[in-house]
C-alpha positions as CSV (number, residue, x, y, z in Angstrom):
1,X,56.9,-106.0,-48.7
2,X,54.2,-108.5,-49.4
3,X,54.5,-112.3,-50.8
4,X,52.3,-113.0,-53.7
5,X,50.7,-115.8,-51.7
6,X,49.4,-112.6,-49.1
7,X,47.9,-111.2,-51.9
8,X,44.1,-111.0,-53.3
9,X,43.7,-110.0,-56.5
10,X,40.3,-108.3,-56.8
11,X,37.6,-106.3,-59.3
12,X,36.8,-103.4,-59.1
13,X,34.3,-101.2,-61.0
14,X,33.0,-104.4,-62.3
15,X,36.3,-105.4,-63.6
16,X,37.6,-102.8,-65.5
17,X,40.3,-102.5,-63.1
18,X,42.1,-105.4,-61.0
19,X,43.8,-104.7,-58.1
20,X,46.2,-106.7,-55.8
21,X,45.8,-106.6,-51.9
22,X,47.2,-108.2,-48.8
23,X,45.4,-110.7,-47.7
24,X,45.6,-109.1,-44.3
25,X,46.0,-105.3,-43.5
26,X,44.3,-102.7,-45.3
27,X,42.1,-103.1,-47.9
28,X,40.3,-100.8,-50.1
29,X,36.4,-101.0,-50.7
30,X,34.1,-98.2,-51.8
31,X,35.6,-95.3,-50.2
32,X,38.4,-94.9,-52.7
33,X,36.1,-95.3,-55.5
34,X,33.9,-92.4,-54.4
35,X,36.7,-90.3,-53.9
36,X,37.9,-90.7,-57.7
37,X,34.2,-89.9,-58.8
38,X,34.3,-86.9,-56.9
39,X,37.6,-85.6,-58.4
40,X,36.8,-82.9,-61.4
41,X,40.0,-83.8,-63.0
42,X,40.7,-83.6,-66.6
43,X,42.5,-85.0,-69.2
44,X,46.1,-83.7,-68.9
45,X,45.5,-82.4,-65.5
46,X,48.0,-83.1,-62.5
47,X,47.1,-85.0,-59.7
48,X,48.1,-86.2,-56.3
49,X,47.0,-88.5,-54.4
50,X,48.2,-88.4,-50.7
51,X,48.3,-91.4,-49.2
52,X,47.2,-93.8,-51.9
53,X,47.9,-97.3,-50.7
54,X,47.3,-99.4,-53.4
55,X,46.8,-96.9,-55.9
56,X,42.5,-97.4,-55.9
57,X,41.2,-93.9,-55.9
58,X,44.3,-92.5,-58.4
59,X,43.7,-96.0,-60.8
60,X,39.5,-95.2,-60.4
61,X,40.4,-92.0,-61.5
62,X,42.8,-93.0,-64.3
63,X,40.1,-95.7,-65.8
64,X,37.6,-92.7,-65.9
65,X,39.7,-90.0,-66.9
66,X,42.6,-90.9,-69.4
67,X,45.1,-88.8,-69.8
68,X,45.6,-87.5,-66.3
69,X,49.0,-87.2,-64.9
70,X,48.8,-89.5,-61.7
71,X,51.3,-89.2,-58.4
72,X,50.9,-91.3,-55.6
73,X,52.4,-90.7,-52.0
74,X,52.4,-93.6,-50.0
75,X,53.9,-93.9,-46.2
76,X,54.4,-98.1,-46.2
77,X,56.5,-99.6,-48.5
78,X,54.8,-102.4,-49.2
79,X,51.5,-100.5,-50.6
80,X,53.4,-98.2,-52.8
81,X,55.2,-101.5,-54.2
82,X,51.8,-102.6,-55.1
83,X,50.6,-99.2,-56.0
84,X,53.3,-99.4,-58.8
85,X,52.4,-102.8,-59.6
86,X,48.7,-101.8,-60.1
87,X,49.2,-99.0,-62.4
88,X,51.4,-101.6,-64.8
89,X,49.0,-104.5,-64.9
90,X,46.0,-102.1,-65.6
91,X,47.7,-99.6,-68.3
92,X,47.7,-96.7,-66.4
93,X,50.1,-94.1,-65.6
94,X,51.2,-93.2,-62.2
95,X,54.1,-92.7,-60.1
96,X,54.4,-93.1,-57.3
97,X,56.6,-92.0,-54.5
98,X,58.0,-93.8,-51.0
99,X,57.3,-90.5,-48.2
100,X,55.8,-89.1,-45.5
101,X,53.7,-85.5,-45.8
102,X,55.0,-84.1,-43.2
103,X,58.6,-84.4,-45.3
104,X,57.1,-84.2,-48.7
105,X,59.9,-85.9,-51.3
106,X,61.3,-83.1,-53.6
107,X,59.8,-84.7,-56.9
108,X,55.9,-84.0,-55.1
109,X,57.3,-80.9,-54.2
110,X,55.3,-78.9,-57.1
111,X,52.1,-77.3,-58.3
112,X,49.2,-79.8,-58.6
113,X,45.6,-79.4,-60.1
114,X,44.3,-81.8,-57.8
115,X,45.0,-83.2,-54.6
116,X,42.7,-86.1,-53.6
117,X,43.5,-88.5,-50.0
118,X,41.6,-91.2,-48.0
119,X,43.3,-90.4,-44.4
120,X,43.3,-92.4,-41.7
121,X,40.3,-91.1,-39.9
122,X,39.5,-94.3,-37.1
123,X,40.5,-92.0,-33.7
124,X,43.8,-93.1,-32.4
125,X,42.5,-94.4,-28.7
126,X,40.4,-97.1,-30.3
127,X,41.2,-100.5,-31.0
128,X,44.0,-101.0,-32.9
129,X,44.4,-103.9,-35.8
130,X,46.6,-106.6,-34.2
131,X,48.1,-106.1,-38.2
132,X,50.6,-103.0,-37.8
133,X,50.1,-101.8,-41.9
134,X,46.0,-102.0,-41.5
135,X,46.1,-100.1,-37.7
136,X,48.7,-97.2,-39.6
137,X,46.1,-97.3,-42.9
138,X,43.2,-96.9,-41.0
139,X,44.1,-94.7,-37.7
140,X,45.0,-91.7,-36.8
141,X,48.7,-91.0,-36.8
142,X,48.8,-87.5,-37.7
143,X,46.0,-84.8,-37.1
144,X,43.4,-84.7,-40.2
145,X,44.4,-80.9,-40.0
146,X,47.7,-81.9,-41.0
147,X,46.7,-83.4,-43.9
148,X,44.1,-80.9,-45.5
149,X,47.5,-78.4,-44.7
150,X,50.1,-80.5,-46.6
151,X,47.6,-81.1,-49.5
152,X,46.9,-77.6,-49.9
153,X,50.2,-76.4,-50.2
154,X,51.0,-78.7,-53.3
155,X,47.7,-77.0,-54.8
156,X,48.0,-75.0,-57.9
157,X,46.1,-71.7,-57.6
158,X,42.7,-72.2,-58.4
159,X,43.1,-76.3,-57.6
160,X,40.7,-78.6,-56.0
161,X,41.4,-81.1,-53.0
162,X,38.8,-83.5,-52.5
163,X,39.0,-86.0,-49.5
164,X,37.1,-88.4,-47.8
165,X,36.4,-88.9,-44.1
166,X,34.5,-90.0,-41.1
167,X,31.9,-87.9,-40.6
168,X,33.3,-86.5,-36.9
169,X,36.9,-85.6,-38.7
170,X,34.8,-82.5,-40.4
171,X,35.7,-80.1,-37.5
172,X,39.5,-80.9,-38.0
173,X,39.2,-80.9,-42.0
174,X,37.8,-77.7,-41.5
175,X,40.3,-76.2,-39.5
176,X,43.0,-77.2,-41.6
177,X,41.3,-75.0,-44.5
178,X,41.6,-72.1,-43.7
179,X,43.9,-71.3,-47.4
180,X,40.8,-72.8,-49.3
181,X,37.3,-71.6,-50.1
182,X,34.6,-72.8,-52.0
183,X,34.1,-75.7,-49.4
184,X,31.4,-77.9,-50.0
185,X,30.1,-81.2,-48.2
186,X,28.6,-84.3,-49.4
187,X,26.9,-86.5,-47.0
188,X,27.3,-90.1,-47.3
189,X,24.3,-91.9,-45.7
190,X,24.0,-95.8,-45.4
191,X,20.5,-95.7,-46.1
192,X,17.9,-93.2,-46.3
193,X,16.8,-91.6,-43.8
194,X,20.0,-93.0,-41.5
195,X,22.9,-90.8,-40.4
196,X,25.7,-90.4,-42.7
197,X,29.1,-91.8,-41.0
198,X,31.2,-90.8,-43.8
199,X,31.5,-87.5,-45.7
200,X,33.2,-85.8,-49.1
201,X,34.8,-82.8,-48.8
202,X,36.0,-80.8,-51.8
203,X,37.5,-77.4,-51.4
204,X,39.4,-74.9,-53.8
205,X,42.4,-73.0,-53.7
206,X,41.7,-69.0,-53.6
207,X,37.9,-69.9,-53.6
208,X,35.6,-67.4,-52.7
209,X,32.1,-69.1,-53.2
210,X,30.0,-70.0,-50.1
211,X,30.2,-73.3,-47.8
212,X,27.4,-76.0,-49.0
213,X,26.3,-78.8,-47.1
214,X,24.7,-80.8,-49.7
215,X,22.2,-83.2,-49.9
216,X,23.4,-86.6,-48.8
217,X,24.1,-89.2,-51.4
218,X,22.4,-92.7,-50.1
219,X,24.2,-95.7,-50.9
220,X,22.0,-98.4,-50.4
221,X,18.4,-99.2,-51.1
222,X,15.4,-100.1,-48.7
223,X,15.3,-100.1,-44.7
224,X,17.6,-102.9,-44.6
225,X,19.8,-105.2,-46.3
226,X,17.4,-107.8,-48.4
227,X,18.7,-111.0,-48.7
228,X,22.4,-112.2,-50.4
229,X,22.1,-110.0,-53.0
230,X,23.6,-106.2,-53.9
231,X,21.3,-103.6,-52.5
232,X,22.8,-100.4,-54.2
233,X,20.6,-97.4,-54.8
234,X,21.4,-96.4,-58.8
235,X,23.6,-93.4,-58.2
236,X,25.9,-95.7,-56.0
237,X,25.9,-98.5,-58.0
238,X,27.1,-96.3,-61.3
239,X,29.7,-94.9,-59.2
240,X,30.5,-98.2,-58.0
241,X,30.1,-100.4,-60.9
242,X,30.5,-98.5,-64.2
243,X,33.1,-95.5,-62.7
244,X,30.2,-92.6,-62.9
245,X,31.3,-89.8,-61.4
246,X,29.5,-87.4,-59.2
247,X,30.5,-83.7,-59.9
248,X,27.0,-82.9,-60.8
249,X,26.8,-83.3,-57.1
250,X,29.4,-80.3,-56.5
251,X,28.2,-78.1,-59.0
């Protein structure tokens, strides 16, 4: 578990929500934030969220969507402690569950409309964090295959999974799909005209439409980064700043 005095307590979407973070170990920026704007949940909607640390993506979701029904599956202790804690101080609903998904707890064991996750996708050879809870958040413990498999089998018929991942994790995200269809990609790219180094995936349960590769979203303005100041293009910045979503993007 974390001390207070190891925690941050930070804004995000421009302070509608606040959420505590250790000081050291993982801590979430943007990707959970596009990864709730990508979800097409609805009000009164199910929703899991594998994986959730502190509860960013499922409470981005929550400020945009009220009324969903948020779960949380957390691996570390300490995260899902501040998970819960999260969800209190921002009025939002969620519960969130202690587990592993390879050994899915029997509450999560049921039908969900939506299954959204930010896996560890850093390849596990690399350089690990000298802090044990950011090298397990951030690295590759289990395969990504593993994880698109346990998410799809706690999707309803018909339900959507959304994830987001380094770009070279595709292939295994991919593989791991092979009980979804309607599989389509969105491209994050730094800047235009650069290589995108991560990626959205959303893919449906029983789907039957075509793969898409869409056109990449860019996240930041100009050739490089000018001056101290924020250099979002406008997309990013409403998803970023004013919880947009982007599911005009996946239609």
């Amino acid at each position: 578990m974390f001390d207070d005095a190891d925690l941050t307590d930070d804004k995000f979407l421009c302070g509608r929500l606040t959420l505590l973070q250790p000081v050291r170990g993982y801590r979430a920026a943007t990707d959970p934030v596009f990864l709730a704007a990508a979800c097409p949940a609805q009000t009164g909607e199910r929703v899991l969220d594998i994986g959730c640390g502190v509860g960013a993506a499922s409470l981005c979701l929550g400020a945009r969507v009220p009324g969903a029904l948020l779960w949380g599956l957390e691996v570390q202790p300490g995260y899902a402690a501040l998970a819960r804690r999260n969800a209190t101080r921002n009025g939002i609903d969620m519960q969130v569950h202690d587990g592993d998904l390879a050994q899915m707890p029997g509450p999560l064991r049921v039908d969900f409309d939506h299954v959204i996750m930010n896996p560890p996708y850093y390849p596990p050879a690399g350089t690990r964090s000298p802090v044990p809870e950011r090298a397990r958040a951030m690295q590759v413990d289990l395969p990504l295959g593993d994880w698109v498999l346990a998410g799809a089998r706690r999707l309803a018929p018909g339900g959507w999974l959304t994830l987001i991942c380094g770009t070279d994790g595709l292939p295994a995200v991919l593989a791991g799909m092979a009980k979804l269809g309607s599989i389509a990609v969105l491209p994050l790219a730094p800047r235009a005209g650069r290589t995108a180094l991560r990626i959205i995936v959303q893919a449906r349960k029983g789907g039957r439409g075509p793969f898409r590769l869409l056109a990449p979203l860019v996240i930041h303005a100009g050739q490089a980064h000018d001056g101290d100041r924020e250099n979002y293009t406008p997309e990013a910045s409403a998803v970023l700043r004013t919880g947009s979503d982007l599911l005009a993007r996946f239609r």
